[in-house]
C-alpha distance (Angstrom), angle and dihedral (degrees) to the residues before:
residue distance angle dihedral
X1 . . .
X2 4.00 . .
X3 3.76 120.4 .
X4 3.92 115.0 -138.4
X5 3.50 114.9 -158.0
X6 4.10 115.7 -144.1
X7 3.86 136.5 -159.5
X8 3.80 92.9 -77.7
X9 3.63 109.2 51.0
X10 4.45 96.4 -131.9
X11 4.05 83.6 62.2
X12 3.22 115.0 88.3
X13 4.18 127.7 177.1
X14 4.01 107.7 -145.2
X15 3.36 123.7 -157.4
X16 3.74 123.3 -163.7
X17 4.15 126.7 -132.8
X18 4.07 94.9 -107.9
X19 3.65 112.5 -152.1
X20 3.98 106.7 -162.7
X21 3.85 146.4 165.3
X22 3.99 141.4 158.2
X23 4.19 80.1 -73.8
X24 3.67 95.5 58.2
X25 4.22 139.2 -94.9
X26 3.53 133.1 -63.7
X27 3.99 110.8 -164.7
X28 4.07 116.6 165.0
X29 3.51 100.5 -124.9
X30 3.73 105.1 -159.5
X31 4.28 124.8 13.3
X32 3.95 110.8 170.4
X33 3.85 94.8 -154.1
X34 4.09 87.6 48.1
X35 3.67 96.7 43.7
X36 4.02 90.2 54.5
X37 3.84 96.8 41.0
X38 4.12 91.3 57.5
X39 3.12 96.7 32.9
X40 3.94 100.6 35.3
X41 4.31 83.8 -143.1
X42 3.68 118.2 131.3
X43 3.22 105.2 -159.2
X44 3.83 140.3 154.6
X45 3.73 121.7 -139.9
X46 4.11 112.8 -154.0
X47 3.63 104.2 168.2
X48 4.13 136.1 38.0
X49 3.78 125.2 -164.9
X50 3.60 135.1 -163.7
X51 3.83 126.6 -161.4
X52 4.30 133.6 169.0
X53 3.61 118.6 -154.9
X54 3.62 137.4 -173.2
X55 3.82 125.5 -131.8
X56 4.07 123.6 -69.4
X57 4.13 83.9 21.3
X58 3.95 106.9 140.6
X59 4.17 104.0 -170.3
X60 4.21 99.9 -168.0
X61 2.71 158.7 -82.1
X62 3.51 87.1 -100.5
X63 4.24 133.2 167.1
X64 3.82 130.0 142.1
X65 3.87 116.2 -126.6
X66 3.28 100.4 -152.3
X67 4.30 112.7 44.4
X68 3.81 83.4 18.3
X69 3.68 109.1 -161.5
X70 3.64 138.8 -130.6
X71 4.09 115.9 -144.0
X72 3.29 136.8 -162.2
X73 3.61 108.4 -166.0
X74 3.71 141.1 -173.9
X75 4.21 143.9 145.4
X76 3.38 119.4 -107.7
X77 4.04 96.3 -175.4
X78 3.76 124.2 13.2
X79 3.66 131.0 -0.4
X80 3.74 140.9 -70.3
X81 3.74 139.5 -179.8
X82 3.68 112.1 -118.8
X83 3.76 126.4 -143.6
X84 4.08 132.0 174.6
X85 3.62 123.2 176.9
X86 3.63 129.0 -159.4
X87 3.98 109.9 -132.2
X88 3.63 96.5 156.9
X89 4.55 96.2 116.4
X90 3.62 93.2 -147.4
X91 3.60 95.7 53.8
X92 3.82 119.2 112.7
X93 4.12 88.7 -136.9
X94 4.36 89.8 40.2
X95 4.05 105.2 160.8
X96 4.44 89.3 13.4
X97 3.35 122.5 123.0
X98 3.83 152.3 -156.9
X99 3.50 124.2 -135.6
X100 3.93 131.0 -176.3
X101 3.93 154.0 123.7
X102 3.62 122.4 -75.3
X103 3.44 111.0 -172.0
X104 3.70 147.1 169.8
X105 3.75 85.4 -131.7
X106 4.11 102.9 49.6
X107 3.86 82.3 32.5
X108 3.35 86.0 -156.4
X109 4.19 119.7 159.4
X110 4.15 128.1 -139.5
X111 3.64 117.3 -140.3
X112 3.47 121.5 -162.0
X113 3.72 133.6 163.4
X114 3.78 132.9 -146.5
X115 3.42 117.2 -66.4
X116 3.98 97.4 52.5
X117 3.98 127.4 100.8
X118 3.88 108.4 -134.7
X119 3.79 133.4 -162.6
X120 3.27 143.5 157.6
X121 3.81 149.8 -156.1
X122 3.73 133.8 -152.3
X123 3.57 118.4 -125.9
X124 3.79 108.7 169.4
X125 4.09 116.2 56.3
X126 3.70 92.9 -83.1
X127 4.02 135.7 -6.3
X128 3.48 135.8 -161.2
X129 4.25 113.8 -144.3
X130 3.67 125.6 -166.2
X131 3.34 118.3 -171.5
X132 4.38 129.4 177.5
X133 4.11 113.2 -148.1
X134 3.74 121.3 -158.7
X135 3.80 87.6 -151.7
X136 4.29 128.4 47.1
X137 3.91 121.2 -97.5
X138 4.60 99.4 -88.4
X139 3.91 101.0 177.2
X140 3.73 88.7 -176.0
X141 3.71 89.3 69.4
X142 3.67 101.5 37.7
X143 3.49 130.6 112.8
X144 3.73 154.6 -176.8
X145 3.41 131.3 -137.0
X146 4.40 118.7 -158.4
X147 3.33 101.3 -89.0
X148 3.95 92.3 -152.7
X149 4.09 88.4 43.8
X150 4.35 102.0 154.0
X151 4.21 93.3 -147.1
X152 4.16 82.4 54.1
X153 4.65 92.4 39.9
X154 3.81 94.9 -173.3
X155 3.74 103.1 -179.5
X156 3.35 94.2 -143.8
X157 3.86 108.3 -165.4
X158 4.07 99.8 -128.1
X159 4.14 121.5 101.6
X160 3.54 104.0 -142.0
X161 3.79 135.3 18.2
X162 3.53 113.9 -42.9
X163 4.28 121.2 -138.9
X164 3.84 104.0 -97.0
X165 4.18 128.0 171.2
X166 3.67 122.9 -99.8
X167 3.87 72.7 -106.2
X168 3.49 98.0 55.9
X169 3.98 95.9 45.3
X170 3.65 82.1 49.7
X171 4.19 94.7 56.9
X172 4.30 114.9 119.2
X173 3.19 121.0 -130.3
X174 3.80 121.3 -103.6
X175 4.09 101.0 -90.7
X176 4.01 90.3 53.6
X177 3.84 102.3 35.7
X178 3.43 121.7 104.4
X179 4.13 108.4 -96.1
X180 4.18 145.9 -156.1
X181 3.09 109.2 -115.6
């Protein structure tokens, strides 16, 4: 497992040891002991989550401010466009984020601690997202940040209007959304 430092420093890309052949690959997505030795984290994941999407779908930017959560996210069929967002205010990088490719193809992994809004939009036909959370699923605390919020300018590669939740078309932009401290 490599370790793939981003722009803001609590982001980290992971890339899994891929073991493949004219048969297939074998890769071991998820080892406790290896995750905290490279990344030195020590974490405890309590809840996984599963979710198909179909092309031009943006799910976010999602985070819960109270039980924040921890993910560790990745694609398991398809492609998606990966975005976290610092909106912790005493952060160095407050209002930054990271953007990249998760795909079942670079099989590449997103982690990203409390304290970050995430979303995501599908860019093949359909994708297939997995994501681990540190903390359970609390709807009364979740919330959505505007995913096409100017102070945040995520150029988010889609021409059009993407296909967003009542939630989603509901999300506040950055000054007026509830924050970490």
């Amino acid at each position: 497992m490599k370790v793939i430092p981003t722009s803001i420093s609590d982001l980290l890309i992971i890339e899994p040891k891929v073991f493949g052949d004219d048969r297939g690959f074998f890769y071991e997505s998820f080892n406790q002991k290896t995750f905290k030795h490279v990344t030195g984290l020590d974490v405890q994941f309590v809840q996984d989550n599963h979710s198909r999407s179909v092309k031009n779908v943006l799910r976010g930017l999602h985070y819960q401010i109270q039980q924040p959560q921890g993910k560790l996210v990745r694609v398991v069929q398809g492609a998606v466009f990966d975005v976290a967002v610092d909106i912790r205010r005493s952060s160095p990088t407050f209002g930054q984020h990271v953007a990249l490719e998760l795909s079942a193809d670079n099989k590449r992994m997103l982690w990203i601690p409390a304290g970050f809004a995430h979303g995501f939009l599908v860019t093949s036909d359909t994708a297939e997202f997995l994501y681990k959370t540190t903390d359970y699923y609390a709807p009364e605390y979740e919330r959505s940040l505007a995913w096409n919020d100017p102070d945040i300018a995520i150029r988010w590669p889609i021409n059009g209007e993407p296909a967003l939740s009542a939630k989603d078309r509901g999300g506040r932009r950055l000054a007026q959304a509830d924050l970490f401290t």
